[in-house]
Structures are given as structure tokens and as C-alpha cells.
N, C-alpha and C positions, 0 to 999 in steps of 0.2 A: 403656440400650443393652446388649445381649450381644453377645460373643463367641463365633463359633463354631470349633471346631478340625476341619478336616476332618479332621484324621489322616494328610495327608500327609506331613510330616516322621517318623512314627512309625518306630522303628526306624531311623535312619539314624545317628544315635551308637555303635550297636552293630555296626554297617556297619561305618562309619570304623575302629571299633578294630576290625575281624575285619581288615580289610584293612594299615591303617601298624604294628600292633604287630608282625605279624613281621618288616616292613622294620626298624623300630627295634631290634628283638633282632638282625636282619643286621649293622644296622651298629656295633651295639653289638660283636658277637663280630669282627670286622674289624678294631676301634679295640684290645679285647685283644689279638688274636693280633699286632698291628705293636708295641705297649707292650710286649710281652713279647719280641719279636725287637729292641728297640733296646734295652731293658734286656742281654739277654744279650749285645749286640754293645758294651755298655759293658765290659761285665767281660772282652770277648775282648780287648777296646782295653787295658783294664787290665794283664790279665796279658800282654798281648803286650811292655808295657813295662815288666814286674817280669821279666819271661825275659830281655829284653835287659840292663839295668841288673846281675843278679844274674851273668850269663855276663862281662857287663864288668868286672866284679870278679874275677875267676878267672885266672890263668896261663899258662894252656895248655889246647888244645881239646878232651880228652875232661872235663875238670873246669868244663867250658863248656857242655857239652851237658848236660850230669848237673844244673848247677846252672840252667839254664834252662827244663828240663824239670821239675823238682822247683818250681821258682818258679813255672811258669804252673799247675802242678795243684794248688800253696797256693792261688794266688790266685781261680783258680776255684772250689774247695770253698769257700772264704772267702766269695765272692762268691753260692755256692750256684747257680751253673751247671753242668749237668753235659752234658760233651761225649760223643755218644755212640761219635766218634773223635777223639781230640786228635792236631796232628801240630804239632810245634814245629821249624822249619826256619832253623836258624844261617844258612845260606851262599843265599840263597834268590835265583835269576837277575834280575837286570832284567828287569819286564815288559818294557821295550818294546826294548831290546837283546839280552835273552836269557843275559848274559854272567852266568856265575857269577863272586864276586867269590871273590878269593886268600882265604887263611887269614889273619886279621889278626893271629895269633901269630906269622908269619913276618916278620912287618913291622917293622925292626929299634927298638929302643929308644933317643926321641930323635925318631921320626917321629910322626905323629898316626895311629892305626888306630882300627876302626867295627867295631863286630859288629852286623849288622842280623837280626832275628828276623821269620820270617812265623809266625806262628800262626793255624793253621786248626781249626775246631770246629766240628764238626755236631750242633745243637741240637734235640732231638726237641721237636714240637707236642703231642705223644701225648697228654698230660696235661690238655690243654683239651679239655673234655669236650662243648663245644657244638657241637649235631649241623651247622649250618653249615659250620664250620673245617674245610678239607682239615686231616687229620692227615700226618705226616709228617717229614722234617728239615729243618732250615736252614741250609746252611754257612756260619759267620762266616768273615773273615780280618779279619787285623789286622796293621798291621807296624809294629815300631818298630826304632830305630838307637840304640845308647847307644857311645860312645867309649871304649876304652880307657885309660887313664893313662900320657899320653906318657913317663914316665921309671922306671914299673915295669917288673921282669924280666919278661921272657917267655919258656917255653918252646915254642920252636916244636917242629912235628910233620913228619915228611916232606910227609904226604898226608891230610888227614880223612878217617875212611872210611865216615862218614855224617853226614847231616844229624839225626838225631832217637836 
């Protein structure tokens, strides 16, 4: 008994792969471009609380901005993210009250004071070269609180006269 092959199936494996392999390259480039925005929004998380931890350590508030600012661009080169604006924000309002908080260097010694850091960073896609990907940036933020040392001196300051 034989076999005949009409030849209707002919060409249709090569179908299928003209058709799913660019979906699969889709979702392949998709799957990079989110792996590379949580990785950088790790290291925004990171140094957001190496800026607060290293400001906490500090005296008084211009030696607070200097050393948190200086901590979040260690931590980022470290971390080899590059912001294509870093903004490291001491005194940063309640989202949902809006209230900026007081200088915690004003906060006498003896009571418990918070330095809280937002750090914003806008990370270029630019570099993913797959022609899918919008190129462009992505703003992280990230906030952390580190506390003061309730029985260190502190220099208080009249008025900070900036956040960065």
C-alpha cells in the first residue's frame, strides 16, 4: 500500500515561523525593556536609601544635602545606572497632605527626628536597540526615611534654602 502526499500541508512551517517569530521577538523585547526598568528602579530604591542613611549621619543641613547627594551618585555609578537627571529631594511634601515637613536639624536633641529623601531619576531606553522598543526615558522615584540619632548635637539652620 502507498502513500500519497498531496502537498497540502507544503509550506506551512514556514508560514507559522514568518508569522509567530516576530510576535516572539515582540515579546521578547517587552520582557527586556520591563527587566531593565526594575533593575534600574532597584538601584533608584538603593541609593534612595544610601542618600537618606548617609544625610542621617550628618549635623546639620547643608552637610546633609552635600552627603546625600554625593551617596545617591556613589550608589548609582556603583550600581552603573545612569540618571539622565538626578534630583535628590531632603524635605519632599506629603503626597497626600502636601505638607512639607520642618528641618529635622531644628528638632531639639533628646527628641526622635527623620530625614526623608525622594529620589527621582530619569533613565534613558536609548540604548536598547530593538527596533520595537519606544525609545526614550523613564522616571524612577524612590523614597526612603532614615532617623536621626536622638542624642547627637545638631546644628540647626534658620531656613533650608533648597532641597538638592
Amino acid at each position: 500500500m502507498r502513500i500519497h502526499d498531496s502537498g497540502g500541508d507544503r509550506g506551512s512551517l514556514s508560514f507559522e515561523l514568518a508569522i509567530l517569530l516576530p510576535m516572539f521577538i515582540l515579546v521578547g523585547a517587552v520582557a527586556l525593556m520591563f527587566g531593565r526598568e526594575t533593575i534600574a528602579q532597584s538601584a533608584v530604591d538603593l541609593a534612595a536609601q544610601d542618600a537618606a542613611r548617609a544625610a542621617s549621619l550628618t549635623r546639620s543641613w547643608p552637610e546633609a544635602v552635600a552627603a546625600a547627594n554625593k551617596a545617591a551618585a556613589d550608589t548609582l555609578n556603583a550600581q552603573s545606572t545612569k540618571c539622565t537627571n538626578l534630583v535628590v529631594d531632603l524635605r519632599p511634601a506629603d503626597p497626600v497632605t502636601h505638607v512639607v515637613p520642618v528641618d529635622p536639624f531644628t528638632i531639639p536633641v533628646g527628641q526622635p527626628a527623620t530625614i526623608t529623601v525622594r529620589l527621582t531619576c530619569d533613565v534613558s531606553l536609548a540604548d536598547l536597540t530593538i527596533a520595537p522598543i519606544p525609545h526614550g526615558t523613564v522616571r524612577l522615584t524612590a523614597f526612603f526615611a532614615s532617623p536621626l540619632d536622638v542624642y547627637r548635637y545638631r546644628v540647626p539652620t534658620p531656613t533650608p534654602s533648597g532641597s538638592s
